[in-house]
C-alpha positions as CSV (number, residue, x, y, z in Angstrom):
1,X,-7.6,-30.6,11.3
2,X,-4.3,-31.1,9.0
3,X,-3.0,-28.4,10.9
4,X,-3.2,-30.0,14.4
5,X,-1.4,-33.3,13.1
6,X,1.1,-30.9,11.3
7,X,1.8,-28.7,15.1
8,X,2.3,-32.1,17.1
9,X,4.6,-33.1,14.4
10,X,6.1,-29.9,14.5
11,X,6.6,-29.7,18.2
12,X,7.7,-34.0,18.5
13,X,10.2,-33.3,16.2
14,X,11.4,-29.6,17.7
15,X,11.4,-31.6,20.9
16,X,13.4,-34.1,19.6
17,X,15.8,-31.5,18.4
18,X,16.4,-29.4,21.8
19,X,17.1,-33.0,23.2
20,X,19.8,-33.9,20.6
21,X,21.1,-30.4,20.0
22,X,20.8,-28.7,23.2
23,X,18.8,-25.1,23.3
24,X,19.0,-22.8,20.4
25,X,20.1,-19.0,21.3
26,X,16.7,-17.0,20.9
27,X,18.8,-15.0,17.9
28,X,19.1,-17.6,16.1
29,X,16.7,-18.5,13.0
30,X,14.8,-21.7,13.0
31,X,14.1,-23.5,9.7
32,X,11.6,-26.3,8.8
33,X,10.6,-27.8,5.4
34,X,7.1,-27.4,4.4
35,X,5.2,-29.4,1.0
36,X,1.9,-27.4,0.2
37,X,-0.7,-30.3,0.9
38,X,-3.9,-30.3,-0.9
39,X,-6.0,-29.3,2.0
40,X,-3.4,-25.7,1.7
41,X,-4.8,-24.3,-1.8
42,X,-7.4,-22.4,-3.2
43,X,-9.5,-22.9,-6.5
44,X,-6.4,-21.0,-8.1
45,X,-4.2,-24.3,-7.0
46,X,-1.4,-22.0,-4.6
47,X,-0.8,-21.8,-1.4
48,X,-4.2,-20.0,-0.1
49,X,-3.2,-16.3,1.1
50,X,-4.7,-17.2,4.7
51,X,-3.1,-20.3,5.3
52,X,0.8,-18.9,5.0
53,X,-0.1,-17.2,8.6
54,X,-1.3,-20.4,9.4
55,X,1.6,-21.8,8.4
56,X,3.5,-19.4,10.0
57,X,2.4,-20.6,13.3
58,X,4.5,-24.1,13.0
59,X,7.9,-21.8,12.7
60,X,6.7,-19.7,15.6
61,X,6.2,-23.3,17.8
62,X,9.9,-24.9,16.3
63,X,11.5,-21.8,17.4
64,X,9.9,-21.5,20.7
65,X,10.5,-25.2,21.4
66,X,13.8,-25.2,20.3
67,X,15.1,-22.2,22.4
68,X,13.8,-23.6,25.5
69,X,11.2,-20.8,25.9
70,X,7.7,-22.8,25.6
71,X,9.0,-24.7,28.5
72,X,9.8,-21.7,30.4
73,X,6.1,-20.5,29.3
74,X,4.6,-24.0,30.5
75,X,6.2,-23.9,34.2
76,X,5.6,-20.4,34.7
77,X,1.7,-20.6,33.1
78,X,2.7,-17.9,30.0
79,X,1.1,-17.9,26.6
80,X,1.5,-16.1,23.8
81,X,-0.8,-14.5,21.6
82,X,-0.4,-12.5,18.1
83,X,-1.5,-9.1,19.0
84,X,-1.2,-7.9,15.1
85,X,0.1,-9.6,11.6
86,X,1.4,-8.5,8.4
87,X,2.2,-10.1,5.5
88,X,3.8,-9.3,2.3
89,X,3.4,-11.7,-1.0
90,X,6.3,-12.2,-4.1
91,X,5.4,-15.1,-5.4
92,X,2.9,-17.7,-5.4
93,X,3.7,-21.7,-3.5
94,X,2.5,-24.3,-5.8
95,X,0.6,-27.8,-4.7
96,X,3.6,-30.1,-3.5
97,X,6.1,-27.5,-3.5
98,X,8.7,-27.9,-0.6
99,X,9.6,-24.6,1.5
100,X,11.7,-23.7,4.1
101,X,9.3,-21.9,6.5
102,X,12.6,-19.3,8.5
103,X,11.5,-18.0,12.2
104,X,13.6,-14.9,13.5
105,X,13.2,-12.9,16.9
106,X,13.3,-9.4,15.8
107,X,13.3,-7.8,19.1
108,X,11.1,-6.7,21.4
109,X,9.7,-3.6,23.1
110,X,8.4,-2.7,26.6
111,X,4.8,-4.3,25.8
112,X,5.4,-6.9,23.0
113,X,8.0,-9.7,21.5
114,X,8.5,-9.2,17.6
115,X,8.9,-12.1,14.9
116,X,9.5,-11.9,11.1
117,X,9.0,-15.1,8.9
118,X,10.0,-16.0,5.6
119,X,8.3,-18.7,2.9
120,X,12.0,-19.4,1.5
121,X,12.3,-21.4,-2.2
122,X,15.9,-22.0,-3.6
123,X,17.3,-19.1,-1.5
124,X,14.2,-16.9,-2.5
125,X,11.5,-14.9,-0.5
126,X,8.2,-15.7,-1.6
127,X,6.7,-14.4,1.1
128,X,6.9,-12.3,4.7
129,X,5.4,-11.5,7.2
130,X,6.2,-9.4,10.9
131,X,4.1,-11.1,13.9
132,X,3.7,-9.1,17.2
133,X,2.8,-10.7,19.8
134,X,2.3,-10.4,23.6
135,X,3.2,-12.7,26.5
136,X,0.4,-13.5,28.7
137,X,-0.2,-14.7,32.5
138,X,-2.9,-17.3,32.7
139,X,-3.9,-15.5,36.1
140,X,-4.2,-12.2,34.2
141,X,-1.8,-9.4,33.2
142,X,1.3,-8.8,30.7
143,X,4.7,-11.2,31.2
144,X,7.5,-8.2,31.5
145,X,10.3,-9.0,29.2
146,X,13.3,-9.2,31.7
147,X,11.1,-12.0,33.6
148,X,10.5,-13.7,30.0
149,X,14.2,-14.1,28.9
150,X,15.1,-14.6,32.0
151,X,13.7,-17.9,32.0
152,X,15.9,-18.9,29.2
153,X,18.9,-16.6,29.2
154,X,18.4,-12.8,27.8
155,X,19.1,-12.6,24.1
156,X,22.3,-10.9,23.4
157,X,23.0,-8.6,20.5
158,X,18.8,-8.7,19.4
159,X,18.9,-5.5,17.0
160,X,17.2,-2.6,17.1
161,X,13.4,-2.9,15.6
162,X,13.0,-1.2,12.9
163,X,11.3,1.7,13.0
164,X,8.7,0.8,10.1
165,X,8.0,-1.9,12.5
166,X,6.9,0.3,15.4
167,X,5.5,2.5,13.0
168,X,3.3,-0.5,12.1
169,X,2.6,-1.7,15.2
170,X,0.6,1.9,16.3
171,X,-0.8,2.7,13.5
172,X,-2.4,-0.9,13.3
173,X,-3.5,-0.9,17.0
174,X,-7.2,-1.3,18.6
175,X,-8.2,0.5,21.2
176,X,-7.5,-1.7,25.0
177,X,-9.9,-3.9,26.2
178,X,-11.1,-1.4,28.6
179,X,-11.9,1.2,26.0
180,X,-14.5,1.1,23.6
181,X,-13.7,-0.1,19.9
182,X,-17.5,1.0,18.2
183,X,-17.5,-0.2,14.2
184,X,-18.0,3.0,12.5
185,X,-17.0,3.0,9.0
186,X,-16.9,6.5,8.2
């Protein structure tokens, strides 16, 4: 439930922001302080290993906010949703440790938007992780980029994904919707 009062905080104050500030250019990277709360750790006292994508989602609703884009995706009846997620750990977040949670568009392709995220301590990576995720119709079907951005203003200068990251993104993929996915662990 911590989560939910932690997202409409999230979002008042991101709303706040693209008030007072104006709307961020979808390169740019959104930062937001974070305290490991109690309700965040594991019998090991650190930041639990499931909750940093959890985490992750509050940089993911700044960003959006803040570049004008979940408004876009309100009027127009989009949503997103993470099609895959990886995450890589350096070190471990403590209970009551601050960090800055950093949100980045990496790119996108024809069939998904790319984000990277960063658990950032005194100018240090603890942790990151590479989101893919698709924009959805609520009547049905895939949101084609070029209609996407150009509710907001197409991204200039995005770089090139990396290819690691489309690497990633095929060899991690299920099967469509329409094809069967049997568990068979051979």
């Amino acid at each position: 439930m911590n989560l939910l009062w932690r997202t409409l905080l999230v979002l008042a104050r991101a709303r706040r922001r693209l008030r007072r500030e104006g709307a961020l250019d979808p390169n740019t990277i959104g930062r937001i302080r974070i305290r490991v709360l109690p309700t965040d750790i594991d019998l090991l006292r650190h930041l639990n290993n499931g909750r940093y994508l959890s985490l992750f989602d509050l940089g993911r609703w700044d960003l959006l906010t803040r570049t004008g884009l979940l408004d876009a995706m309100s009027r127009n009846g989009w949503y997103a949703v993470v099609a895959a997620e990886t995450i890589t750990f350096r070190r471990s977040l403590e209970l009551g440790q601050r960090f800055t949670l950093e949100t980045r568009l990496l790119g996108h392709d024809d069939r998904a938007v790319y984000l990277g995220h960063r658990a950032v301590v005194g100018g240090e990576i603890y942790a990151s992780a590479v989101i893919r995720a698709r924009i959805l119709r609520r009547t049905g079907g895939t949101v084609p980029h070029d209609e996407l951005f150009g509710a907001v203003g197409r991204p200039e200068g995005l770089p090139d994904i990396e290819p690691w990251v489309h690497e990633w993104a095929a060899a991690s993929a299920l099967p469509s919707t329409r094809r069967p996915a049997p568990s068979d662990w051979q």
